[in-house]
ZADO-1210 file (C-alpha; in nm, 4 decimals, padded with zeros to 6 digits):
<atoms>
<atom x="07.9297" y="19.4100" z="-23.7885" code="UNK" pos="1"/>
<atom x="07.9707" y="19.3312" z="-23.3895" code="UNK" pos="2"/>
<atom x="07.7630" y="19.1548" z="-23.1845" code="UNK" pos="3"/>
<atom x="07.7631" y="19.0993" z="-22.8466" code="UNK" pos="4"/>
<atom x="07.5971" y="18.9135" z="-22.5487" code="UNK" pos="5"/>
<atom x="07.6402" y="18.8883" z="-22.1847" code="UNK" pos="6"/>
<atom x="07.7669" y="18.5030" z="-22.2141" code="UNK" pos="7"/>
<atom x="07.8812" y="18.2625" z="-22.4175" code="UNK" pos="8"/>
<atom x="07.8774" y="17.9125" z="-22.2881" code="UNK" pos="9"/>
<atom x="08.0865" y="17.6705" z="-22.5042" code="UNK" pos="10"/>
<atom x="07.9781" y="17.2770" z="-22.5097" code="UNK" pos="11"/>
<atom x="07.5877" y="17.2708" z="-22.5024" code="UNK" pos="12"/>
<atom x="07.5455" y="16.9113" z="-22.3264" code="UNK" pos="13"/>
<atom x="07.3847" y="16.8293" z="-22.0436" code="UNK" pos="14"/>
<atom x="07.5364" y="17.0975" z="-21.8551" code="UNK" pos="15"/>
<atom x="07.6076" y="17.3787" z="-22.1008" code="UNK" pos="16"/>
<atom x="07.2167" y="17.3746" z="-22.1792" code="UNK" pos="17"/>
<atom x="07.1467" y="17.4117" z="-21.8330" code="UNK" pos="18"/>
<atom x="07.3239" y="17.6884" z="-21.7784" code="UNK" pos="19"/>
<atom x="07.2842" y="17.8749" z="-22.1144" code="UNK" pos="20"/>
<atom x="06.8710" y="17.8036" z="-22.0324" code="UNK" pos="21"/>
<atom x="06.9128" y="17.9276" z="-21.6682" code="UNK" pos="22"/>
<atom x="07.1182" y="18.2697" z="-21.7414" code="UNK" pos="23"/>
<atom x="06.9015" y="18.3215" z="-22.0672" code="UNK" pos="24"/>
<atom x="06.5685" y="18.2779" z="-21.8182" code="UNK" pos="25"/>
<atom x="06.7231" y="18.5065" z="-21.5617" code="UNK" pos="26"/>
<atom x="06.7542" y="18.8090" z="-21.8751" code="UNK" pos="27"/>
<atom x="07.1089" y="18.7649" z="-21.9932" code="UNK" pos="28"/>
<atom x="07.1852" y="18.7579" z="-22.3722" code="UNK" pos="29"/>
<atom x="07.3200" y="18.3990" z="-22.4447" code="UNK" pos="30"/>
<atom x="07.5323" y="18.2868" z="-22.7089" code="UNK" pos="31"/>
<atom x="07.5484" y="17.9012" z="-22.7426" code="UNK" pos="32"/>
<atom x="07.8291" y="17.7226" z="-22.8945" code="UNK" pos="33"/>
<atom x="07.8516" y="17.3484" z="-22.9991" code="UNK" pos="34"/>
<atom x="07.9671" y="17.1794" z="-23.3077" code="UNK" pos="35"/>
<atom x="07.7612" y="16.8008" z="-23.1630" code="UNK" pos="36"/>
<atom x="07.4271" y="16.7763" z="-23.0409" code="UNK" pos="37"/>
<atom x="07.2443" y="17.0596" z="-22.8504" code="UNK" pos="38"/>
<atom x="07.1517" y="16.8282" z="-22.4757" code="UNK" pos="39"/>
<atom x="07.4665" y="16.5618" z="-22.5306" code="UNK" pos="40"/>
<atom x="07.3617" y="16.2516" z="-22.7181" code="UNK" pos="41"/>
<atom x="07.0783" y="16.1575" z="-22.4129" code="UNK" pos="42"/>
<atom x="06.7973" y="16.2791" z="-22.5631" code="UNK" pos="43"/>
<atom x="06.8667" y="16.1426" z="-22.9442" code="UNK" pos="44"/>
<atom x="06.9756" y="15.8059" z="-22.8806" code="UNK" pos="45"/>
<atom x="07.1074" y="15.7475" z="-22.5418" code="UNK" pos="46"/>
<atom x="06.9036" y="15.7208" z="-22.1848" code="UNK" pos="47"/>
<atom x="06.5433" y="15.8815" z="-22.3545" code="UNK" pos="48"/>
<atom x="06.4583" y="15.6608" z="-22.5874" code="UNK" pos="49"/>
<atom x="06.6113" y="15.3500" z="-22.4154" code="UNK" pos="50"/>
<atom x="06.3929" y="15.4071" z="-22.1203" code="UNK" pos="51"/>
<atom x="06.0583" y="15.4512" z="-22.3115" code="UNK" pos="52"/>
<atom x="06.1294" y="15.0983" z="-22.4847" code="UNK" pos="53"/>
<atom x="06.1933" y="14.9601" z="-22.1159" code="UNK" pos="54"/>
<atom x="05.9219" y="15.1661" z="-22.0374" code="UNK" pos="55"/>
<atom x="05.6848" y="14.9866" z="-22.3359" code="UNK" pos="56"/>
<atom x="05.8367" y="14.6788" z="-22.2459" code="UNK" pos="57"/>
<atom x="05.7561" y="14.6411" z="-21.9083" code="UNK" pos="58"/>
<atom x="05.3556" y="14.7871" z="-21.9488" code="UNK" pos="59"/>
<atom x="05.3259" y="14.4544" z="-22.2294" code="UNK" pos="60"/>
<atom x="05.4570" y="14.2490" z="-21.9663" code="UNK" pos="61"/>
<atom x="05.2164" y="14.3654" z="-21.6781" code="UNK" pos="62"/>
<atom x="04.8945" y="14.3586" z="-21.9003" code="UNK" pos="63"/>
<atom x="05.0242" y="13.9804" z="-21.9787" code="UNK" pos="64"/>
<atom x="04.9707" y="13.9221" z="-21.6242" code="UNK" pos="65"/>
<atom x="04.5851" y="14.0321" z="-21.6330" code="UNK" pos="66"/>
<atom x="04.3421" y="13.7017" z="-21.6107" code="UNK" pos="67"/>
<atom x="04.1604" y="13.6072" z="-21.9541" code="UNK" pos="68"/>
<atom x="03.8385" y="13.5759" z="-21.7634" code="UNK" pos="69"/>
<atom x="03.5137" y="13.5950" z="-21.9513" code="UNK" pos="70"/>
<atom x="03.3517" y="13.9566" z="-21.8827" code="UNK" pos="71"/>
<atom x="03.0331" y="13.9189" z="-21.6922" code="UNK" pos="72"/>
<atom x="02.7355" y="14.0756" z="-21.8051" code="UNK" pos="73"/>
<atom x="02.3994" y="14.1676" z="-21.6419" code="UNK" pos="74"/>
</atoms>
């Protein structure tokens, strides 16, 4: 059996997924290759999920700021 496709991008990090998504988008038959994670290691356990725990983080600290004030009622 032989296959083929228009590119094969080697190394789907950061870059390689950009450009396998880009020249798949644009109608080109992709073939992508990578023996770690698909995206780099960003997206599992590097910048993502570091930044929504900053992100967490930060929103408790701001809604500690907010005055305990009794809630007036009419």
């Amino acid at each position: 059996m032989s296959e083929q496709a228009d590119v094969v991008v080697l190394g789907l990090g950061p870059g390689g997924e950009y450009v396998a998504g880009t020249l798949a988008e644009a109608g080109l038959d992709v073939v992508g290759i990578e023996s770690e994670l698909v995206g780099g290691e960003c997206p599992y356990w590097g910048c993502v999920p570091s930044k929504m725990m900053i992100r967490a983080g930060n929103l408790l600290a701001e809604a500690g700021r907010v005055p305990s004030s009794p809630v007036r009622r009419r």
